[in-house]
N, C-alpha and C positions, 0 to 999 in steps of 0.2 A: 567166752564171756569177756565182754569188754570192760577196761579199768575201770567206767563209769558207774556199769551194771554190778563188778565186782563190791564197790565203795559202797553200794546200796543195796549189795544180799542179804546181809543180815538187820537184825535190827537196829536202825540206826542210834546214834549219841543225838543230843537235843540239837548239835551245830550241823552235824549231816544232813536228821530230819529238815529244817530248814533249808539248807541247799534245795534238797530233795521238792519239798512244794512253794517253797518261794515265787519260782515262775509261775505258776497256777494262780496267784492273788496280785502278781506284776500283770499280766493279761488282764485280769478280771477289773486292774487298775487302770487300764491303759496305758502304760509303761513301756508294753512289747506287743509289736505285730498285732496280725489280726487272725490269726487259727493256732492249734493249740499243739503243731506239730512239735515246736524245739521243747516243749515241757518230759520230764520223763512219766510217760505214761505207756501204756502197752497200747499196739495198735487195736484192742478190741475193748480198750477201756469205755467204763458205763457210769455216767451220773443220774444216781438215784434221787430220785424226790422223795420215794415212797418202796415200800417193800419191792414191789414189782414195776414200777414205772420209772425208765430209765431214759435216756440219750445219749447216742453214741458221742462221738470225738467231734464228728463232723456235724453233727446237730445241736452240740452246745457251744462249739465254737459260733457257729453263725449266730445263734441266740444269745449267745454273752455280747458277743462282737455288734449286735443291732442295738442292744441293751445297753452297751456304752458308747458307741457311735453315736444313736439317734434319740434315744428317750432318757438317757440321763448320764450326759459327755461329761459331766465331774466325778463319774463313778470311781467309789474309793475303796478299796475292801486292805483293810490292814489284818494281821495275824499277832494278836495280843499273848495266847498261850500254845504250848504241842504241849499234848503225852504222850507218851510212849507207849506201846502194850508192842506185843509179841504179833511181827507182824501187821499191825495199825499204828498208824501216827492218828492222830485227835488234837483236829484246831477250833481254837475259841478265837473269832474273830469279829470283826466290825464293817459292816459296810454301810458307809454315807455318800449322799449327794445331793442333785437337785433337780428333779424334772426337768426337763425340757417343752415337757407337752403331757396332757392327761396322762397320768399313770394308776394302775390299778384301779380305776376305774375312778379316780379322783378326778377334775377339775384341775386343768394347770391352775396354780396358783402362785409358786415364783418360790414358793416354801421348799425348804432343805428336809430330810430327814437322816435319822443315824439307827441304826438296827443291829442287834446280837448275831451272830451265825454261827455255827456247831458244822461241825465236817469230819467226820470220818474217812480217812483214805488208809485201803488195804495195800500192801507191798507186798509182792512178791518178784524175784526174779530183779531185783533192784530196779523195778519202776512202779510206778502206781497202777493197779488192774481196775481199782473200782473207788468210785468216792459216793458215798451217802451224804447227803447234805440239808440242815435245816437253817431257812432265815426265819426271823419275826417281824414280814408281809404286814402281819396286821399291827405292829406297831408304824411301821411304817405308814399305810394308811392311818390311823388316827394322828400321826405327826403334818403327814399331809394337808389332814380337813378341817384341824384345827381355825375355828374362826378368829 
């Protein structure tokens, strides 16, 4: 076990947890690269949308990476709160930006928006195996379409 994986076996203190998914929401920012290899995650890590509907490593890389490339390059997502439980870290975060071109089925309009996000990531083995994730999409759209 290496000292990195050691530092993040057990459950981590609030300033580890951080280390620990930091990079995860630096990506998601644009801040670092474009795939999701230097984050600690296991190689069969899975991002859930829903109980059963997930994407691997290499399919949410390219879809975060298009997501802040192409349809909305100010993408922000900051990390406001962690808990801690036993084995799960839980972030309460924030992601804002500003279209580039029709999103969610909106009309480009030039409008910014800023949305709640909840994320669940399981640790085990001192990397991240699995993150469950919720945004509030539909606030986003109605910040969008507002006339």
């Amino acid at each position: 076990m290496s000292s990195t994986t050691q530092k993040y076996a057990e459950t981590p203190n609030a300033e580890i947890a951080l280390e620990l998914v930091q990079p995860l929401y630096d990506f998601l920012s644009g801040k670092v690269g474009t795939d999701l290899a230097f984050i600690n995650m296991s190689a069969d890590w899975r991002s859930y949308s829903s109980e059963t509907d997930f994407r691997s490593i290499e399919e949410t890389a390219a879809s975060l990476d298009a997501l802040r490339t192409k349809v909305v390059p100010d993408l922000k997502w900051r990390i406001d709160d962690i808990v801690l439980g036993e084995g799960y870290l839980v972030v309460r975060g924030e992601g804002s930006g500003t279209p580039a071109q029709a999103f969610l089925g909106v009309p480009f309009s030039g409008k910014s928006f800023r949305i709640m996000s909840i994320d669940i990531h399981k640790i085990a083995d001192g990397v991240i195996v699995s993150t469950w994730h919720v945004e509030n999409w539909t606030d986003a759209i109605q910040q969008l379409a507002v006339a």
